[in-house]
N, C-alpha and C positions, 0 to 999 in steps of 0.2 A: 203723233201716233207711232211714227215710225221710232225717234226715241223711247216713248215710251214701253214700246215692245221689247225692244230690246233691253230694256232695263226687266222689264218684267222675266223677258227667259234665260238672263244673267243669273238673277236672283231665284227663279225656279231652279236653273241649275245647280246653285249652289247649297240650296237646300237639298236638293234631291244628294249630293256630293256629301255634304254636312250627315244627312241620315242616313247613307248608306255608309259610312264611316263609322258610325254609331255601330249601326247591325251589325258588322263585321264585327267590332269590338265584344260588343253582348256575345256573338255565336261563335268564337273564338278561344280568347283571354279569361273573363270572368269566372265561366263556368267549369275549367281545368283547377282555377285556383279555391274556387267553392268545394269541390268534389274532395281536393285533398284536406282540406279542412275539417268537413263533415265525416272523411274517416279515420282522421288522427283525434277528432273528440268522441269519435265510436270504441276508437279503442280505449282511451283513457275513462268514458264512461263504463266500459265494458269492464274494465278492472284487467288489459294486457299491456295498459303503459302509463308511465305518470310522468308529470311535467316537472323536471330538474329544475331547484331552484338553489343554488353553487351559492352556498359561505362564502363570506370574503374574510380576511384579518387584516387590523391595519393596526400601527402601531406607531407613535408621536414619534420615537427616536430609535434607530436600527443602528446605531454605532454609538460606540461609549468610550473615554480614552482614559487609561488609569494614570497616564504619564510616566515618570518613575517609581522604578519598584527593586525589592531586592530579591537576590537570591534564597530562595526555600520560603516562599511567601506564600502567603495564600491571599488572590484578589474574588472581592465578590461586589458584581452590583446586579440590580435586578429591572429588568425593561419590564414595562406594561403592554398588551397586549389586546385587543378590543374586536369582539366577534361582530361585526354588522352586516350580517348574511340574514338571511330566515329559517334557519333548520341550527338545532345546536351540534357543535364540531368538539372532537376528543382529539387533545392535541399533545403530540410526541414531540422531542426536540431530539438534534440530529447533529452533536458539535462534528469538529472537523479533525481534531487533534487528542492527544489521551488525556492531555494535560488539562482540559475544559470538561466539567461536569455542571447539567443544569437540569432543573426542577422548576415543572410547572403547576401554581397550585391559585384555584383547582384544573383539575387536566380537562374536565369537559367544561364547555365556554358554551351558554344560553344566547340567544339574541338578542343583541343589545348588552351583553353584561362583558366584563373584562376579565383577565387573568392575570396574573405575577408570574414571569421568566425568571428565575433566579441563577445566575451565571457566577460560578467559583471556576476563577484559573489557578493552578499551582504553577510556579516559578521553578520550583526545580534548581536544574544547572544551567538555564537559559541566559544568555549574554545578548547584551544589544535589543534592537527593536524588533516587537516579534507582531507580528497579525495574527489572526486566531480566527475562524466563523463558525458560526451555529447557527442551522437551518431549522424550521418548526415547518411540522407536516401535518396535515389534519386528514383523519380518517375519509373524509370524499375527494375521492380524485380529483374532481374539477376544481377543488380548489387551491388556489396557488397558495404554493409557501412564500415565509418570511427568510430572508437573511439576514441576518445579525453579526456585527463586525465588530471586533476588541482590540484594542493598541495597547500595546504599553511599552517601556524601555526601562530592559533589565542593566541594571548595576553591580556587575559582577563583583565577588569580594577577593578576587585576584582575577590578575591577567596572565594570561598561558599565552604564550607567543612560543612554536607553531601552537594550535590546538590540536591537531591530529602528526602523528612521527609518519613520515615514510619515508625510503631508502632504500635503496639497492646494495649488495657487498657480494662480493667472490665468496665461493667455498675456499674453506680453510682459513680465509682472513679473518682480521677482525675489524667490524664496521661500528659505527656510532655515528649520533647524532643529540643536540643538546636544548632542551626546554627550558626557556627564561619562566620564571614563576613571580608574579610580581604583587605584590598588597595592594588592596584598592581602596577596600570597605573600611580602614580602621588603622591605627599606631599597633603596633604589637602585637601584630596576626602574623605569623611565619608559618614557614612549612619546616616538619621536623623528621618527616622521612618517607622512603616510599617502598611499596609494592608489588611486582610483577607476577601474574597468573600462570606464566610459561616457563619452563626451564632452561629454554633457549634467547629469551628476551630478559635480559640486565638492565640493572638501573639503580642509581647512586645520586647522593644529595651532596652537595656541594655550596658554599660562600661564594654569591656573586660579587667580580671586583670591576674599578673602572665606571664606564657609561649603567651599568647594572647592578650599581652599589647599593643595598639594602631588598637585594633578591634572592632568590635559589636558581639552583643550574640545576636542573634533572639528566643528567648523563645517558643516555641507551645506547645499549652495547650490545651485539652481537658475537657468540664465542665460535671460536676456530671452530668446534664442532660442529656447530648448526648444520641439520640438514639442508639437500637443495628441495626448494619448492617455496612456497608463501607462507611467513610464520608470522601471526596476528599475537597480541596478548593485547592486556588494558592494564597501564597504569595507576596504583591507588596509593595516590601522595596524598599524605596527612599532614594535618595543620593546624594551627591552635586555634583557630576561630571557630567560636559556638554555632553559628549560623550553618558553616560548608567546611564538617572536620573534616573530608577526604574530596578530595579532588581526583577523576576519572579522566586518564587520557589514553585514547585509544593509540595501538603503532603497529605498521604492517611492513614489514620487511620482506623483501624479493633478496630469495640467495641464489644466484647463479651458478651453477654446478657443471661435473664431467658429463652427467647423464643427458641423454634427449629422451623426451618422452612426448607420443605424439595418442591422442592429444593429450598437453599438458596437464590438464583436471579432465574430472570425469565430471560431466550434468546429466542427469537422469531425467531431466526438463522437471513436466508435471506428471504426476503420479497418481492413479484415481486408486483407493483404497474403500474396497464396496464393503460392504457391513457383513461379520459369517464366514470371509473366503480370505484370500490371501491374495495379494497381487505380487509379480514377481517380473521384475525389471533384468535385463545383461546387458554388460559393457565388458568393450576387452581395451586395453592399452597396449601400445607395444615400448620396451623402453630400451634404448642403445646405448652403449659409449659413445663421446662425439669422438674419440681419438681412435674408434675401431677396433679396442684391444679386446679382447675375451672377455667376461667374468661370469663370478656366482650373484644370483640372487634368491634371498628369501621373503618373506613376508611376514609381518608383525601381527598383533592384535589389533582387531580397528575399536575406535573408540564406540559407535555406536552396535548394538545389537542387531538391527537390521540389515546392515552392510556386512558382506564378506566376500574375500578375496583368492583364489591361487591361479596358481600356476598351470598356464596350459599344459606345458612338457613338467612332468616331476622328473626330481635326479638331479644329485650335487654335483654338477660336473660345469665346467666354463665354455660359455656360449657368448655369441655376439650380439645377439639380442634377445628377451624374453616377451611372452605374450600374459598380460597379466588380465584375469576372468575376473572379473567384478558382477554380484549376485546382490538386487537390493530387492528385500519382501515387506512387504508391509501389510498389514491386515487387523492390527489395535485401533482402539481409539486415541492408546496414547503418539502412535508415530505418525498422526497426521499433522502437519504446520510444517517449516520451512526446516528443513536437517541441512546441518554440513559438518562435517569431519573429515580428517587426513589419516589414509592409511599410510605407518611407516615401512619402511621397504630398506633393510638392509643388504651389503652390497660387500661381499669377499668374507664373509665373514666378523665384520665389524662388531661390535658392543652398541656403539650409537648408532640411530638410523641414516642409511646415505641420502632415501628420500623423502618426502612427507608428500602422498598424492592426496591432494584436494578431492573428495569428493562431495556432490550437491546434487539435494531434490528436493522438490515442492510436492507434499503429498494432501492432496484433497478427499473429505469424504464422499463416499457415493454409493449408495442404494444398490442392493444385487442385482433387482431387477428394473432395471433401465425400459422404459417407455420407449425411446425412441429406439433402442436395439430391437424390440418388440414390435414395435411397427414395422420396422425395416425388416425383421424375418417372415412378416403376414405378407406386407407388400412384394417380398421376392417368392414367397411360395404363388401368391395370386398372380404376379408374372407368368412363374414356371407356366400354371398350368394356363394361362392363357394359351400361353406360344405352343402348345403342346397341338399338334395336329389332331383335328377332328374325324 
Protein backbone atom coordinates (compact mmCIF):
# COMPACT_ATOMS: atom_id res chain seq x y z
CA UNK A 1 0.00 0.00 0.00
CA UNK A 2 2.36 2.15 1.15
CA UNK A 3 4.58 1.62 -2.18
CA UNK A 4 1.89 1.64 -4.05
CA UNK A 5 0.71 5.21 -2.88
CA UNK A 6 3.37 6.60 -3.52
CA UNK A 7 3.67 5.52 -6.89
CA UNK A 8 0.37 6.51 -7.45
CA UNK A 9 1.10 10.47 -6.27
CA UNK A 10 4.35 10.34 -8.16
CA UNK A 11 2.58 9.65 -11.20
CA UNK A 12 -0.56 12.00 -10.30
CA UNK A 13 2.11 14.62 -9.84
CA UNK A 14 3.52 14.16 -12.79
CA UNK A 15 0.58 14.37 -14.72
CA UNK A 16 -0.71 17.15 -13.02
CA UNK A 17 3.23 18.87 -13.99
CA UNK A 18 2.91 17.17 -17.68
CA UNK A 19 -0.67 19.36 -18.01
CA UNK A 20 0.02 22.23 -16.48
CA UNK A 21 2.97 22.56 -18.97
CA UNK A 22 0.63 22.05 -21.55
CA UNK A 23 -1.74 24.96 -20.35
CA UNK A 24 0.95 27.32 -20.04
CA UNK A 25 1.98 26.45 -23.54
CA UNK A 26 -1.69 26.69 -25.16
CA UNK A 27 -2.25 30.22 -23.09
CA UNK A 28 1.02 31.69 -23.82
CA UNK A 29 3.08 30.67 -27.20
CA UNK A 30 0.22 29.46 -29.73
CA UNK A 31 -2.07 31.93 -29.60
CA UNK A 32 0.61 35.15 -30.19
CA UNK A 33 1.77 33.15 -33.20
CA UNK A 34 -1.96 32.34 -34.51
CA UNK A 35 -3.05 36.04 -34.14
CA UNK A 36 -0.10 37.34 -36.39
CA UNK A 37 -1.01 35.00 -38.74
CA UNK A 38 -4.64 35.45 -39.02
CA UNK A 39 -3.59 39.25 -39.67
CA UNK A 40 -1.01 39.06 -42.15
CA UNK A 41 -3.65 36.76 -44.29
CA UNK A 42 -6.29 39.59 -43.44
CA UNK A 43 -4.19 41.91 -45.07
CA UNK A 44 -3.10 39.88 -48.08
CA UNK A 45 -6.73 38.84 -48.51
CA UNK A 46 -7.80 42.37 -48.10
CA UNK A 47 -5.74 43.44 -51.12
CA UNK A 48 -2.90 45.69 -48.50
CA UNK A 49 -0.17 43.17 -49.15
CA UNK A 50 1.02 40.28 -51.25
CA UNK A 51 3.32 37.50 -50.63
CA UNK A 52 7.00 38.14 -52.41
CA UNK A 53 7.90 35.43 -54.28
CA UNK A 54 12.02 36.69 -55.44
CA UNK A 55 13.30 35.30 -59.10
CA UNK A 56 16.31 33.62 -58.90
CA UNK A 57 19.02 33.41 -62.27
CA UNK A 58 21.30 30.84 -62.47
CA UNK A 59 23.56 30.24 -65.15
CA UNK A 60 25.88 26.62 -66.09
CA UNK A 61 29.24 28.87 -66.59
CA UNK A 62 29.87 32.63 -65.08
CA UNK A 63 33.56 32.93 -66.45
CA UNK A 64 34.74 32.35 -69.94
CA UNK A 65 38.53 32.55 -71.08
CA UNK A 66 39.36 33.76 -74.67
CA UNK A 67 43.14 33.08 -73.99
CA UNK A 68 45.28 34.89 -76.54
CA UNK A 69 44.19 37.62 -78.58
CA UNK A 70 45.31 40.61 -80.40
CA UNK A 71 45.37 44.08 -80.61
CA UNK A 72 42.23 45.91 -82.12
CA UNK A 73 40.27 42.64 -81.92
CA UNK A 74 37.09 42.16 -81.37
CA UNK A 75 36.17 39.11 -78.72
CA UNK A 76 32.66 37.73 -78.46
CA UNK A 77 31.08 34.74 -76.64
CA UNK A 78 27.73 34.33 -75.27
CA UNK A 79 26.73 32.72 -71.65
CA UNK A 80 23.28 31.35 -71.17
CA UNK A 81 21.12 32.41 -68.70
CA UNK A 82 18.01 30.49 -66.87
CA UNK A 83 15.21 32.25 -64.84
CA UNK A 84 14.02 29.50 -62.10
CA UNK A 85 12.17 31.92 -60.01
CA UNK A 86 8.06 32.10 -60.37
CA UNK A 87 7.31 35.65 -61.61
CA UNK A 88 9.10 36.56 -64.96
CA UNK A 89 12.21 39.15 -64.66
CA UNK A 90 13.43 42.03 -67.34
CA UNK A 91 17.03 41.79 -67.32
CA UNK A 92 19.82 44.64 -67.84
CA UNK A 93 23.51 43.83 -67.87
CA UNK A 94 25.91 45.99 -66.21
CA UNK A 95 29.73 45.45 -67.64
CA UNK A 96 32.50 47.01 -65.66
CA UNK A 97 34.77 48.66 -68.31
CA UNK A 98 33.98 50.61 -71.90
CA UNK A 99 35.63 48.12 -73.56
CA UNK A 100 32.79 45.40 -72.91
CA UNK A 101 29.33 45.75 -74.53
CA UNK A 102 26.59 43.00 -74.01
CA UNK A 103 23.07 42.15 -75.23
CA UNK A 104 20.49 40.15 -73.70
CA UNK A 105 18.07 38.62 -76.13
CA UNK A 106 15.31 38.23 -75.12
CA UNK A 107 15.61 40.81 -72.18
CA UNK A 108 12.38 39.52 -70.34
CA UNK A 109 13.14 35.86 -69.15
CA UNK A 110 9.54 33.58 -68.25
CA UNK A 111 9.79 30.92 -65.68
CA UNK A 112 11.49 28.19 -66.48
CA UNK A 113 12.53 29.68 -69.86
CA UNK A 114 16.39 31.01 -70.52
CA UNK A 115 18.05 33.88 -72.27
CA UNK A 116 21.50 34.55 -74.55
CA UNK A 117 24.26 37.09 -72.64
CA UNK A 118 25.93 38.02 -75.66
CA UNK A 119 29.38 39.61 -74.55
CA UNK A 120 31.72 41.45 -77.39
CA UNK A 121 35.17 42.78 -75.70
CA UNK A 122 37.36 45.16 -77.90
CA UNK A 123 40.99 44.83 -77.57
CA UNK A 124 41.86 48.25 -78.40
CA UNK A 125 45.63 49.14 -77.25
CA UNK A 126 45.35 46.57 -74.20
CA UNK A 127 48.76 44.69 -73.41
CA UNK A 128 49.09 41.78 -71.32
CA UNK A 129 46.37 40.01 -69.16
CA UNK A 130 43.42 41.82 -68.69
CA UNK A 131 39.94 40.64 -66.41
CA UNK A 132 36.81 42.36 -67.33
CA UNK A 133 33.21 41.75 -65.31
CA UNK A 134 29.72 42.19 -66.20
CA UNK A 135 27.01 42.09 -63.72
CA UNK A 136 23.11 41.40 -64.92
CA UNK A 137 20.42 42.97 -62.62
CA UNK A 138 16.81 42.00 -62.95
CA UNK A 139 14.00 44.57 -62.38
CA UNK A 140 12.94 43.08 -58.46
CA UNK A 141 15.15 43.96 -56.04
CA UNK A 142 15.24 40.89 -54.11
CA UNK A 143 16.67 39.30 -56.64
CA UNK A 144 20.34 38.69 -56.64
CA UNK A 145 22.53 39.41 -59.64
CA UNK A 146 24.80 37.44 -61.80
CA UNK A 147 28.70 38.09 -62.10
CA UNK A 148 30.30 37.36 -65.08
CA UNK A 149 34.16 37.16 -65.44
CA UNK A 150 36.27 37.45 -68.99
CA UNK A 151 40.11 36.60 -69.39
CA UNK A 152 42.00 37.00 -71.98
CA UNK A 153 45.82 37.82 -72.77
CA UNK A 154 46.47 40.65 -75.15
CA UNK A 155 49.54 40.36 -77.77
CA UNK A 156 50.66 43.37 -78.23
CA UNK A 157 52.11 44.33 -81.79
CA UNK A 158 54.90 46.15 -80.36
CA UNK A 159 56.50 46.69 -77.03
CA UNK A 160 56.88 50.33 -75.64
CA UNK A 161 59.35 50.03 -72.79
CA UNK A 162 58.74 52.81 -70.58
CA UNK A 163 54.94 52.84 -71.66
CA UNK A 164 54.22 56.13 -69.98
CA UNK A 165 57.48 59.27 -70.18
CA UNK A 166 57.96 61.02 -66.89
CA UNK A 167 60.62 63.41 -65.81
CA UNK A 168 61.60 66.15 -64.05
CA UNK A 169 64.13 69.04 -65.71
CA UNK A 170 65.21 72.72 -64.55
CA UNK A 171 63.96 75.75 -66.26
CA UNK A 172 65.93 76.82 -69.02
CA UNK A 173 67.65 73.30 -69.42
CA UNK A 174 67.11 70.94 -71.68
CA UNK A 175 65.67 67.43 -70.49
CA UNK A 176 64.83 64.13 -72.34
CA UNK A 177 64.10 60.89 -71.92
CA UNK A 178 63.99 57.76 -74.47
CA UNK A 179 61.29 55.14 -75.62
CA UNK A 180 62.56 51.63 -76.94
CA UNK A 181 59.65 50.71 -79.48
CA UNK A 182 59.93 47.18 -80.27
CA UNK A 183 58.00 44.67 -83.24
CA UNK A 184 56.11 41.83 -81.66
CA UNK A 185 53.23 40.91 -84.05
CA UNK A 186 54.97 40.38 -87.27
CA UNK A 187 58.64 40.85 -89.77
CA UNK A 188 58.32 44.20 -91.26
CA UNK A 189 56.18 46.38 -89.02
CA UNK A 190 58.28 49.39 -88.07
CA UNK A 191 57.64 52.67 -86.72
CA UNK A 192 58.13 55.42 -89.19
CA UNK A 193 57.57 58.49 -87.19
CA UNK A 194 55.97 60.50 -84.56
CA UNK A 195 53.77 63.20 -83.09
CA UNK A 196 53.41 65.47 -80.38
CA UNK A 197 50.04 67.51 -79.39
CA UNK A 198 52.15 70.20 -77.36
CA UNK A 199 54.59 72.85 -78.39
CA UNK A 200 56.50 72.39 -75.48
CA UNK A 201 57.02 68.35 -75.56
CA UNK A 202 59.48 67.04 -78.70
CA UNK A 203 60.01 63.98 -80.15
CA UNK A 204 62.11 62.25 -82.75
CA UNK A 205 62.70 58.75 -84.28
CA UNK A 206 65.68 57.31 -84.32
CA UNK A 207 67.61 53.64 -85.56
CA UNK A 208 68.00 51.49 -82.52
CA UNK A 209 71.74 50.11 -82.11
CA UNK A 210 73.47 47.34 -79.90
CA UNK A 211 71.20 45.23 -77.37
CA UNK A 212 68.00 47.06 -79.41
CA UNK A 213 68.85 46.31 -82.89
CA UNK A 214 65.90 46.15 -85.08
CA UNK A 215 64.02 48.88 -82.86
CA UNK A 216 62.98 52.65 -82.64
CA UNK A 217 64.31 55.22 -80.11
CA UNK A 218 61.48 57.74 -79.53
CA UNK A 219 63.62 60.69 -78.13
CA UNK A 220 61.42 63.34 -75.79
CA UNK A 221 62.78 66.40 -75.33
CA UNK A 222 61.94 69.23 -73.41
CA UNK A 223 63.08 72.94 -74.90
CA UNK A 224 64.98 75.63 -72.81
CA UNK A 225 61.68 77.52 -73.00
CA UNK A 226 59.27 75.33 -71.31
CA UNK A 227 57.43 76.92 -68.89
CA UNK A 228 57.52 76.00 -65.10
CA UNK A 229 54.56 73.97 -64.01
CA UNK A 230 53.32 70.38 -65.27
CA UNK A 231 53.38 69.84 -69.08
CA UNK A 232 51.30 66.69 -70.22
CA UNK A 233 51.22 65.92 -74.21
CA UNK A 234 50.45 62.29 -75.96
CA UNK A 235 52.65 60.86 -78.28
CA UNK A 236 51.31 59.49 -81.71
CA UNK A 237 53.99 57.30 -83.33
CA UNK A 238 53.05 55.76 -86.53
CA UNK A 239 53.78 52.47 -88.04
CA UNK A 240 53.33 50.26 -90.86
CA UNK A 241 51.33 47.79 -89.28
CA UNK A 242 47.61 47.32 -90.63
CA UNK A 243 46.35 46.28 -87.31
CA UNK A 244 47.90 49.40 -84.67
CA UNK A 245 49.01 52.22 -87.41
CA UNK A 246 49.65 54.75 -84.50
CA UNK A 247 50.82 53.94 -81.33
CA UNK A 248 49.72 56.64 -78.21
CA UNK A 249 52.04 57.37 -75.56
CA UNK A 250 51.22 59.51 -72.88
CA UNK A 251 54.38 61.96 -71.04
CA UNK A 252 54.30 64.27 -68.26
CA UNK A 253 57.04 66.43 -67.50
CA UNK A 254 57.52 68.41 -64.06
CA UNK A 255 59.76 71.80 -64.84
CA UNK A 256 61.07 73.32 -61.91
CA UNK A 257 61.22 76.88 -62.11
CA UNK A 258 62.37 80.49 -60.20
CA UNK A 259 58.69 81.02 -59.34
CA UNK A 260 56.80 79.65 -56.02
CA UNK A 261 53.49 79.46 -56.30
CA UNK A 262 51.40 78.43 -53.33
CA UNK A 263 49.20 76.60 -53.89
CA UNK A 264 50.84 75.15 -56.77
CA UNK A 265 47.56 74.14 -58.95
CA UNK A 266 44.28 75.45 -58.39
CA UNK A 267 41.25 72.47 -57.59
CA UNK A 268 37.96 73.86 -57.46
CA UNK A 269 37.13 70.21 -56.04
CA UNK A 270 33.37 69.46 -57.09
CA UNK A 271 31.21 71.79 -58.64
CA UNK A 272 27.37 71.30 -58.66
CA UNK A 273 26.12 73.10 -61.96
CA UNK A 274 21.99 73.42 -61.22
CA UNK A 275 19.86 73.63 -64.45
CA UNK A 276 18.80 77.72 -65.62
CA UNK A 277 21.45 79.50 -63.22
CA UNK A 278 25.05 79.84 -63.21
CA UNK A 279 27.37 78.55 -60.50
CA UNK A 280 30.32 80.60 -59.64
CA UNK A 281 33.49 79.19 -57.81
CA UNK A 282 36.92 81.66 -56.54
CA UNK A 283 40.34 80.99 -55.89
CA UNK A 284 43.28 83.22 -55.50
CA UNK A 285 46.97 81.99 -55.68
CA UNK A 286 49.65 83.95 -54.58
CA UNK A 287 52.95 83.53 -56.62
CA UNK A 288 56.79 84.80 -55.56
CA UNK A 289 60.28 84.75 -56.71
CA UNK A 290 62.11 82.09 -54.67
CA UNK A 291 65.33 84.40 -54.95
CA UNK A 292 63.06 87.41 -53.58
CA UNK A 293 63.87 89.82 -56.49
CA UNK A 294 61.02 92.05 -57.78
CA UNK A 295 58.93 91.43 -60.93
CA UNK A 296 56.13 92.08 -63.61
CA UNK A 297 53.37 89.75 -64.15
CA UNK A 298 50.62 89.29 -66.60
CA UNK A 299 48.18 86.78 -67.56
CA UNK A 300 47.42 85.06 -70.82
CA UNK A 301 44.22 83.59 -72.35
CA UNK A 302 42.99 80.40 -70.50
CA UNK A 303 42.19 77.62 -72.58
CA UNK A 304 38.78 77.01 -71.33
CA UNK A 305 35.81 79.44 -71.53
CA UNK A 306 34.62 79.02 -68.08
CA UNK A 307 37.79 79.73 -66.37
CA UNK A 308 39.31 83.28 -65.83
CA UNK A 309 41.89 84.96 -64.24
CA UNK A 310 43.46 88.53 -62.98
CA UNK A 311 45.09 90.28 -60.98
CA UNK A 312 44.29 91.47 -57.68
CA UNK A 313 46.49 94.79 -57.69
CA UNK A 314 46.38 95.94 -61.59
CA UNK A 315 49.40 98.24 -62.79
CA UNK A 316 52.84 97.32 -64.63
CA UNK A 317 55.11 98.03 -62.02
CA UNK A 318 57.60 95.27 -60.15
CA UNK A 319 56.34 93.58 -57.09
CA UNK A 320 57.59 90.76 -54.92
CA UNK A 321 54.65 88.83 -55.11
CA UNK A 322 51.28 88.77 -56.90
CA UNK A 323 47.70 87.60 -55.90
CA UNK A 324 46.22 85.93 -58.85
CA UNK A 325 41.78 85.85 -58.63
CA UNK A 326 40.90 82.74 -60.35
CA UNK A 327 36.83 82.93 -61.38
CA UNK A 328 35.17 79.36 -62.63
CA UNK A 329 31.26 79.58 -63.76
CA UNK A 330 29.58 77.05 -64.93
CA UNK A 331 25.90 76.64 -65.83
CA UNK A 332 25.72 74.66 -69.66
CA UNK A 333 25.14 71.39 -70.07
CA UNK A 334 28.02 71.35 -72.10
CA UNK A 335 30.67 72.19 -69.02
CA UNK A 336 29.67 69.50 -66.83
CA UNK A 337 32.25 66.34 -66.63
CA UNK A 338 35.80 66.51 -65.35
CA UNK A 339 37.75 70.16 -66.86
CA UNK A 340 41.45 70.76 -66.47
CA UNK A 341 43.46 73.33 -68.24
CA UNK A 342 46.55 75.59 -67.57
CA UNK A 343 46.37 79.25 -67.29
CA UNK A 344 49.71 80.84 -68.82
CA UNK A 345 51.22 83.54 -66.84
CA UNK A 346 53.91 85.46 -68.13
CA UNK A 347 56.73 87.12 -66.32
CA UNK A 348 58.87 90.54 -67.17
CA UNK A 349 57.53 90.83 -70.08
CA UNK A 350 58.37 87.69 -71.96
CA UNK A 351 56.99 86.39 -75.44
CA UNK A 352 56.76 82.56 -74.01
CA UNK A 353 54.98 81.90 -70.81
CA UNK A 354 57.18 81.77 -67.54
CA UNK A 355 54.14 79.64 -65.97
CA UNK A 356 51.51 77.27 -66.87
CA UNK A 357 49.06 77.11 -63.53
CA UNK A 358 47.09 73.82 -63.55
CA UNK A 359 43.73 74.46 -62.96
CA UNK A 360 40.93 71.47 -62.15
CA UNK A 361 37.25 70.83 -61.52
CA UNK A 362 34.73 68.27 -61.41
CA UNK A 363 31.37 69.69 -62.43
CA UNK A 364 28.20 67.65 -61.59
CA UNK A 365 24.62 68.30 -62.75
CA UNK A 366 22.04 69.41 -60.39
CA UNK A 367 18.50 70.42 -60.34
CA UNK A 368 17.58 74.19 -59.14
CA UNK A 369 15.56 73.11 -56.74
CA UNK A 370 17.09 70.84 -54.27
CA UNK A 371 14.71 68.77 -51.86
CA UNK A 372 16.83 68.72 -49.26
CA UNK A 373 17.89 72.54 -49.22
CA UNK A 374 14.06 72.78 -49.15
CA UNK A 375 13.54 70.81 -46.33
CA UNK A 376 16.34 72.19 -44.36
CA UNK A 377 14.73 75.84 -45.06
CA UNK A 378 10.95 74.35 -43.65
CA UNK A 379 12.66 72.64 -40.96
CA UNK A 380 14.77 76.03 -39.77
CA UNK A 381 11.65 78.18 -40.26
CA UNK A 382 9.49 75.47 -37.92
CA UNK A 383 12.58 75.72 -35.52
CA UNK A 384 12.46 79.64 -35.54
CA UNK A 385 9.11 79.63 -34.51
CA UNK A 386 9.21 76.92 -32.27
CA UNK A 387 11.79 78.59 -30.04
CA UNK A 388 10.00 81.89 -30.37
CA UNK A 389 8.54 82.73 -27.02
CA UNK A 390 4.85 82.21 -26.22
Amino acid sequence: MHRRSLAGFAGHRGARQHCGTQAATLTRFPWRSVATALAMWAAVLGGRGSISMAAQLQAPSLEHDFGLARQQQNLRHAFTVFNVGRKKEDLRPSPSCSCVSATITPPAVAPGDGCSLEVSVQTGELRGRQEVTLRIFADDETTESLLFRVVFTVTPEFEVTPAEVRFSVKHANTGNAVVVVRPVAGKGVRVTSVESDSPFVQAAVSEAKGKHTGSRLVRVSVPPCAPQGRLTAVLRVKTTSARVPVLRIPVAVSVNGPFALSPNQVSFGMVYAPDGAVSTQTRQVTVRRKDGKAFMLSIGACGHQGVSARLAESGKRSVHHVIILLRLQVGTPRSTGFLETAIPLYADGTREPAILLPTLAYVRPRRSADSSSCCGKTAGAEGSRRSEPR
